[in-house]
N, C-alpha and C positions, 0 to 999 in steps of 0.2 A: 504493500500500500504506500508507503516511506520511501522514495529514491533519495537516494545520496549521490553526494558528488563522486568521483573518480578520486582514488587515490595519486594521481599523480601530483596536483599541486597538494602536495601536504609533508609536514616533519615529522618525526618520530619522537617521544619522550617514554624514555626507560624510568618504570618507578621500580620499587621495591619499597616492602616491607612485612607485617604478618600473611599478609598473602601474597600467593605465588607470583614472583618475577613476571614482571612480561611489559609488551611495547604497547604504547596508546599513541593510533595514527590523530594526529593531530592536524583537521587540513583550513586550508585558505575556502574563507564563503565568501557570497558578495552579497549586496542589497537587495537583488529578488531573490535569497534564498530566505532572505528575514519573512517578504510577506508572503513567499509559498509557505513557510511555516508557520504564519498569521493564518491562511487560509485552511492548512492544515488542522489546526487547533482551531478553527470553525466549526470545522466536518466534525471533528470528536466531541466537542461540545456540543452541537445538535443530535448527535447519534447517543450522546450519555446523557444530555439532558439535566443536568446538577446543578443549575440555579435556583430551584427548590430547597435545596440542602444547605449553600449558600447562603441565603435568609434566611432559613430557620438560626444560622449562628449572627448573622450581622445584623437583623431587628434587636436580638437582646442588645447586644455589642450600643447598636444608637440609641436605644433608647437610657442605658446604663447611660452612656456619656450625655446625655441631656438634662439626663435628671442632675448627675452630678454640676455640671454648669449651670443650674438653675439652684439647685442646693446650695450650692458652694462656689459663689464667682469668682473669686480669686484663682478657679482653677480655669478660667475662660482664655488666660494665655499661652495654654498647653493643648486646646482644641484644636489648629493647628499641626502643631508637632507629632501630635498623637496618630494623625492621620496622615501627614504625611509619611510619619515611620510606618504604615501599613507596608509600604514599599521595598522596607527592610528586613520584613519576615517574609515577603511575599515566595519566598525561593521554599521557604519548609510550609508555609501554609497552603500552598497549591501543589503539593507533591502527590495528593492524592489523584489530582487528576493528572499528573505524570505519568502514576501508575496504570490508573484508566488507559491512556495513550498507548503507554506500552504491550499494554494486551490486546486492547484492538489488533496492533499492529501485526504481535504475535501471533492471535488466532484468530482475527479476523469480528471479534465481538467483544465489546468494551465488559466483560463480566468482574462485575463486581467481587465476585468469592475468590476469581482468581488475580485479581490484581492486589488482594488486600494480604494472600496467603504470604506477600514478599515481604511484608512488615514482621511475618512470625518466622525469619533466616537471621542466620547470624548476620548479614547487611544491615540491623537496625542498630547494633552499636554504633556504626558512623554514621547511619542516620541521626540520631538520636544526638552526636557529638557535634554534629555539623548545624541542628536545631538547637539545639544550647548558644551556640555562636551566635546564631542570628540574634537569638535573646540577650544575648550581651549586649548588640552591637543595639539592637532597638531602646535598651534600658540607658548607654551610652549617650545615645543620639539626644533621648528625655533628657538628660542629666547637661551635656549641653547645651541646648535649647531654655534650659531652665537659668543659666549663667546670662545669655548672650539678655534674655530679657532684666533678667535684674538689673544689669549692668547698661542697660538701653532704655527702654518704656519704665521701666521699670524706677526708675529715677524719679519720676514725674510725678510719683503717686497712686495710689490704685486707682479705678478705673474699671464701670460696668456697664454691660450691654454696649447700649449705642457708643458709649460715649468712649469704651476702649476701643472700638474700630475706629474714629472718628479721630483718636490721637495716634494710630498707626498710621494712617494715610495721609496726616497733615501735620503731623510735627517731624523735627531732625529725628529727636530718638528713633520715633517711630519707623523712619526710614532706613536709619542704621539698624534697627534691628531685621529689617529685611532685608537689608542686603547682607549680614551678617549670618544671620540665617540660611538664606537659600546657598553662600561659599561652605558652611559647614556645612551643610544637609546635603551637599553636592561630594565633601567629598566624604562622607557615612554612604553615600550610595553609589561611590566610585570602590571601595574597599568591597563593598556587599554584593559589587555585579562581579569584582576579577573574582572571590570566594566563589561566589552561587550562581556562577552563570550556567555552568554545568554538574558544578561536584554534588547538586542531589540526585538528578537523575544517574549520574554514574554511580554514586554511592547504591541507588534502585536496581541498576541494569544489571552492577556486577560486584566481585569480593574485592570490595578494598579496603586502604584503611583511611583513616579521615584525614591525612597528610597526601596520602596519594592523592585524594578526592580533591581537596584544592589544590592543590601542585600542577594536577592536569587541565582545572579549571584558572588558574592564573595564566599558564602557558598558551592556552585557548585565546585568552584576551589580549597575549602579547602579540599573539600570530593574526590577530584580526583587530589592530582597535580599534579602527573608522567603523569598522562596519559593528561592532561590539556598543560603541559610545553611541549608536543610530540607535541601535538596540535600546539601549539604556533610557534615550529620549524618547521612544515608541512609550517602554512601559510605563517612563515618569507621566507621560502625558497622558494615556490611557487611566492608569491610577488612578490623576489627577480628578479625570472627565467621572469614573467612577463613584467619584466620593458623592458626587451631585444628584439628585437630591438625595439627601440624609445616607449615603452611604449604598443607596439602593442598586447604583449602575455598576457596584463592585459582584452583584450578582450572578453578573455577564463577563465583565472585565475578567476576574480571578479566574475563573476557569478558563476561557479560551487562552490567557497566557500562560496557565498550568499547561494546556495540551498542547500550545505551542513551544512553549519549553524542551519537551521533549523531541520534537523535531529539530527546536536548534542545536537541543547535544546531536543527534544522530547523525545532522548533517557536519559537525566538529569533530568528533572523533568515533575512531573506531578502536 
């Protein structure tokens, strides 16, 4: 179902570690190999159909964070951060539909029992090491996010509802804190694409260990970065369009770039 490219334009990375020795082809893509795996990860999202499941997690998900910002305003300048660090887990939180992907691909029908049976393989320690990360690196992002305001908007005084929007669009702070913002948040999602552009699906596909996993997913990004950093802009701005209304277009979003994921590892390495 999956064409890949030709190994010819491609390099070689020898890893090693608890599992067995061996070479991961590492090859050169271009820009329509991004939206043949856009449209690839269409087809699987209309054949799985998982925006129901989707929502059933991200209704709680907005409504929690509603309540909290109506509860508690002071937390109104982490609304924000919170969602756009969506983009920072998004590598382990749509791995489920990697898996999906991968079995279509396998057997020709997105089954459920069998795409889940590879989370119960010894592969879910690096799974599982490689989503720990994520979480770091999302808890991180919080953490400065939570500086860049203090030390910007944050100056001026608190500030609710209208009237903290109202000092981020028209005051200096408020402008420094955006451009502050989006240089870190740029580069928390620069670290998060060389990590997770491929090492979950690889950590899914085969035995490795969580150094290999990124190792061959840093080297992926070295070998491709125009067409990687395209990438990166697809998802940030996808994400982005997601979040709208109230988090609901992440319904769609998340999975077709869980199952497009999977086709950008297959079309990067072998």
């Amino acid at each position: 179902m999956n064409a890949v490219p030709s190994a010819g334009d491609s390099t070689l990375l020898t890893t090693s570690g608890p599992a067995a020795r061996r070479e991961f082809e590492i090859r050169q893509i271009h820009f329509n190999d991004l939206w043949e795996a856009l449209r690839l990860g269409i087809a699987d999202w209309r054949a799985c159909r998982t925006e129901v499941m989707v929502l059933a997690v991200l209704l709680p998900v907005a409504a929690i964070m509603l309540g909290a910002v109506t509860a508690a305003p002071n937390l109104l300048p982490f609304l924000f951060p919170v969602c756009a660090g969506l983009a920072l887990l998004g590598p382990m939180v749509t791995l489920w539909f990697v898996a999906l992907s991968r079995e279509r691909e396998r057997s020709g029908v997105a089954s459920a029992e069998q795409a889940a049976a590879v989370f119960d393989s010894s592969r879910l320690n690096t799974i599982q090491s490689l989503g720990l990360l994520c979480i770091v690196l999302f808890l991180a992002w919080l953490a400065v996010a939570g500086v860049v305001y203090t030390h910007t908007l944050g100056q001026t005084g608190p500030a609710r509802g209208l009237e903290f929007f109202v000092r981020v669009f028209t005051t200096a702070a408020g402008w420094e804190m955006i451009v502050l913002g989006y240089l870190t948040g740029a580069a928390f999602a620069l670290v998060t694409l060389c990590i997770g552009l491929v090492s979950f699906p690889l950590a899914l596909d085969q035995d490795v260990s969580t150094w290999q996993a990124i190792t061959v997913s840093a080297r992926a990004v070295i070998r491709n970065p125009v067409v990687v950093l395209a990438w990166g802009f697809v998802v940030a701005t996808l994400m982005a369009a997601g979040t709208v209304p109230a988090l609901l277009g992440l319904s769609v979003v998340m999975p077709v770039l869980g199952h497009a994921t999977w086709h950008i590892y297959r079309r990067l390495v072998a």
